[in-house]
C-alpha positions as CSV (number, residue, x, y, z in Angstrom):
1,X,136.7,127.2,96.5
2,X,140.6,127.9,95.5
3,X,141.4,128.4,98.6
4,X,140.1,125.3,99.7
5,X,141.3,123.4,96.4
6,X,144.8,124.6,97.4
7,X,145.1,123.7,100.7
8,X,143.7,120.3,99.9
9,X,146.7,120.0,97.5
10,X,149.2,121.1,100.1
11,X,148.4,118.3,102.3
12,X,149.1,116.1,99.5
13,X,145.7,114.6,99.1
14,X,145.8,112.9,95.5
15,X,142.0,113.7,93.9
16,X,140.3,110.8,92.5
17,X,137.0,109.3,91.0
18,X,135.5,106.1,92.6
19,X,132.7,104.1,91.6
20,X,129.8,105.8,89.9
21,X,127.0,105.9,92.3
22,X,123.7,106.2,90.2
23,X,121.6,106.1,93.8
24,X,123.4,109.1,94.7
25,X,122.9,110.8,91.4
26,X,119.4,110.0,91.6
27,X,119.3,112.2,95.4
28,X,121.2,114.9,94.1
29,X,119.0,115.3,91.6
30,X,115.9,115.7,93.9
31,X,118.4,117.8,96.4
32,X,119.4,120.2,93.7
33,X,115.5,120.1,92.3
34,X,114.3,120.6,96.0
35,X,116.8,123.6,96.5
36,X,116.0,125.4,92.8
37,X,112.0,124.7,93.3
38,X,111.5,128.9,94.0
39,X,114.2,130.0,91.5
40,X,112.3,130.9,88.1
41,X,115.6,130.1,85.7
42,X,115.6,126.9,86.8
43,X,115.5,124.0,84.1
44,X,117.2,121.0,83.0
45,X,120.5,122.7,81.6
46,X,120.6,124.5,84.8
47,X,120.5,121.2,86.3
48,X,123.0,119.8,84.2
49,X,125.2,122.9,85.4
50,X,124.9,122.6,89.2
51,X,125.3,118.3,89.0
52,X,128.8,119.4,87.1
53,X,129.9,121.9,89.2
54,X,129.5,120.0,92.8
55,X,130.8,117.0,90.9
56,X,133.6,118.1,89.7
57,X,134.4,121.1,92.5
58,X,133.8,117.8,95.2
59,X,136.3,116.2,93.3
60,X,138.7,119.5,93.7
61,X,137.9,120.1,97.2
62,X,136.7,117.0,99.1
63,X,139.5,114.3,96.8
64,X,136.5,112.5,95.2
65,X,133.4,113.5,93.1
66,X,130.1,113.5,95.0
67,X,128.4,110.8,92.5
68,X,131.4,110.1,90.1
69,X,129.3,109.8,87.1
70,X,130.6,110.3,83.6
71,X,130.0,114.1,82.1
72,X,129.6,114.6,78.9
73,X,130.2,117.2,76.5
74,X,127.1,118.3,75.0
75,X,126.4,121.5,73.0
76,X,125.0,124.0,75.7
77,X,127.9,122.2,78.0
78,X,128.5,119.5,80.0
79,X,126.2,116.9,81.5
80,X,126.0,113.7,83.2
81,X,125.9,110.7,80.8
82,X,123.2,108.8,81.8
83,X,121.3,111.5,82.8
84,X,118.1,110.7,80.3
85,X,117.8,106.9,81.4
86,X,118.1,108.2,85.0
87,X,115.7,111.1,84.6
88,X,113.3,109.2,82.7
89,X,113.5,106.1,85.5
90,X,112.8,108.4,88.3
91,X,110.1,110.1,86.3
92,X,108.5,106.6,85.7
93,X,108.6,105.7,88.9
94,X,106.8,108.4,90.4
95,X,110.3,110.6,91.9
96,X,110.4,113.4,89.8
97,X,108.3,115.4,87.3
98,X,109.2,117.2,84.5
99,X,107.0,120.9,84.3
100,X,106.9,122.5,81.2
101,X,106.7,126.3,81.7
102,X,106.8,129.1,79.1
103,X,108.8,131.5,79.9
104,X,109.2,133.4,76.5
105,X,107.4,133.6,73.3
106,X,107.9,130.6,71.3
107,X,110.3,129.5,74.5
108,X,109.2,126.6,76.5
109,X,111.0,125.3,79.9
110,X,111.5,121.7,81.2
111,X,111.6,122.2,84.8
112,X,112.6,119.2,86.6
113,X,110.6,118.6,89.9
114,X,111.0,116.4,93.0
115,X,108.1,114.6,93.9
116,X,109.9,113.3,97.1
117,X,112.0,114.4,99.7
118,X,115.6,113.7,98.9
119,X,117.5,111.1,100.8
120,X,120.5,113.1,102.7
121,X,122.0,109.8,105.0
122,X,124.0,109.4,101.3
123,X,126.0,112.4,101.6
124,X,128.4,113.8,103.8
125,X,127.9,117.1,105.3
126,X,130.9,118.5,103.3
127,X,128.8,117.5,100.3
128,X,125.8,119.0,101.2
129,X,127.7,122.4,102.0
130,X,129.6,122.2,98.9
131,X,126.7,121.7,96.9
132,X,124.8,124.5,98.7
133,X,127.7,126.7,97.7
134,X,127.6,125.9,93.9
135,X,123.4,127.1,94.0
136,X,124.3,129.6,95.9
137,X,127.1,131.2,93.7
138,X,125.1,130.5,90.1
139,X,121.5,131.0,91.9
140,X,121.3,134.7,90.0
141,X,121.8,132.9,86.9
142,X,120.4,132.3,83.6
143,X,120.9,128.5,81.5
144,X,122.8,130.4,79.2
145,X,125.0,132.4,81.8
146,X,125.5,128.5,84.2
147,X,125.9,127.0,80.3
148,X,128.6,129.3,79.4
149,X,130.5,129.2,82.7
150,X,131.1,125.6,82.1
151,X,132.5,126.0,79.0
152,X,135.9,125.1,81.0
153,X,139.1,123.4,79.3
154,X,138.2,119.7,80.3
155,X,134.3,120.6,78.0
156,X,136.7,122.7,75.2
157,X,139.4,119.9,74.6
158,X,136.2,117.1,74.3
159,X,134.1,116.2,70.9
160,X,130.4,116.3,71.2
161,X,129.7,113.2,73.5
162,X,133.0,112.6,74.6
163,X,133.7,112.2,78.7
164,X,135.4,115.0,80.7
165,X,137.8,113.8,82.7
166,X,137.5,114.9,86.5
167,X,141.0,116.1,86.6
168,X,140.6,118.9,84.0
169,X,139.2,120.9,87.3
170,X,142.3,121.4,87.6
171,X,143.1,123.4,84.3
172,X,142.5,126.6,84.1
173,X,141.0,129.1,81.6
174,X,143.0,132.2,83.3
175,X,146.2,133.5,81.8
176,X,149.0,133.3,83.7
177,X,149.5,135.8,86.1
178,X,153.1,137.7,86.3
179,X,154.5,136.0,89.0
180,X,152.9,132.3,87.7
181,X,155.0,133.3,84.4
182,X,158.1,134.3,86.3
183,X,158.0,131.0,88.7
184,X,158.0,128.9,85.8
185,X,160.7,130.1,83.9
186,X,162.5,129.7,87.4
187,X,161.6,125.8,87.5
188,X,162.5,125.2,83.8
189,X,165.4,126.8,83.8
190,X,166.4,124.8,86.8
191,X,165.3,121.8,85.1
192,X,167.2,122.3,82.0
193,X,164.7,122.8,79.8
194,X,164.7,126.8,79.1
195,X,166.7,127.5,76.4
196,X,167.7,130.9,75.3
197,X,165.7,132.7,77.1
């Protein structure tokens, strides 16, 4: 996905959010439901996880977020804002169930399930593949493992509750690299702004 991320940037595209699409949140929801149904760590955080990631990687790669809804910061990490109202919609209306499986001792599950067939015409094939990508590359893990990998600068610099900005993708949580370091002493001392150094 850096690579990709990159070469998006060379081109020039400028990233950015659109409209919040609920509809399509409510599909992605059934599409990332639909694709976890045989994967045993699969809950509501996890969930939470994979709707951020292809969010927020869309929005890296493709210039736009899939949905655009607002993430949260929540304890165990970040998660769509109106995630409840629209979980608890589609479970009213007969779209998704919520399974609860034990999985430990005194360790319960909520394990969202589709109860339809997701509709796809919404999303662009890029989408789709991008999604598939992020379940692919967290499929092995755990809510706590997905929960801690999105534990990324835009979730760190938020209060509980507060909204993540899209463009935090962007930031990352590596150290600079030797030659990253050396390129921008380069820049700022061309710019002026290095000092004794």
């Amino acid at each position: 996905m850096d690579t990709k991320t990159r070469n998006r940037q060379d081109r020039g595209a400028k990233p950015q959010v659109s409209e919040p699409d609920e509809a399509k949140l409510k599909e992605l929801i059934l599409y990332v439901c639909q694709k976890c149904a045989d994967d045993p760590k699969f809950g509501s955080v996890k969930l939470n996880k994979h709707l951020f990631f292809s969010d927020f990687f869309a929005y890296a790669n493709l210039g736009t977020g899939i949905t655009n809804v607002e993430y949260q910061k929540l304890k165990a990490g970040p998660a769509p804002k109106r995630l409840l109202p629209i979980r608890n919609e589609m479970i009213a209306s007969g779209e998704l169930g919520l399974q609860e499986v034990r999985i430990a001792p005194g360790f319960t599950q909520k394990r969202p399930v589709a109860l339809r067939n997701p509709d796809l015409s919404l999303f662009t094939a890029d989408e789709i593949a991008l999604v598939d990508e992020v379940l692919s590359v967290f499929h092995e893990d755990n809510a706590k493992q997905i929960s801690d990998a999105s534990h990324m600068i835009g979730w760190k610099a938020a209060k509980e509750g507060e909204i993540i900005p899209y463009s935090t993708i962007f930031i990352s949580n590596s150290p600079l690299t030797e030659n990253e370091q050396q390129r921008g002493l380069e820049i700022a001392s061309q710019a002026g702004i290095l000092v004794g150094v």
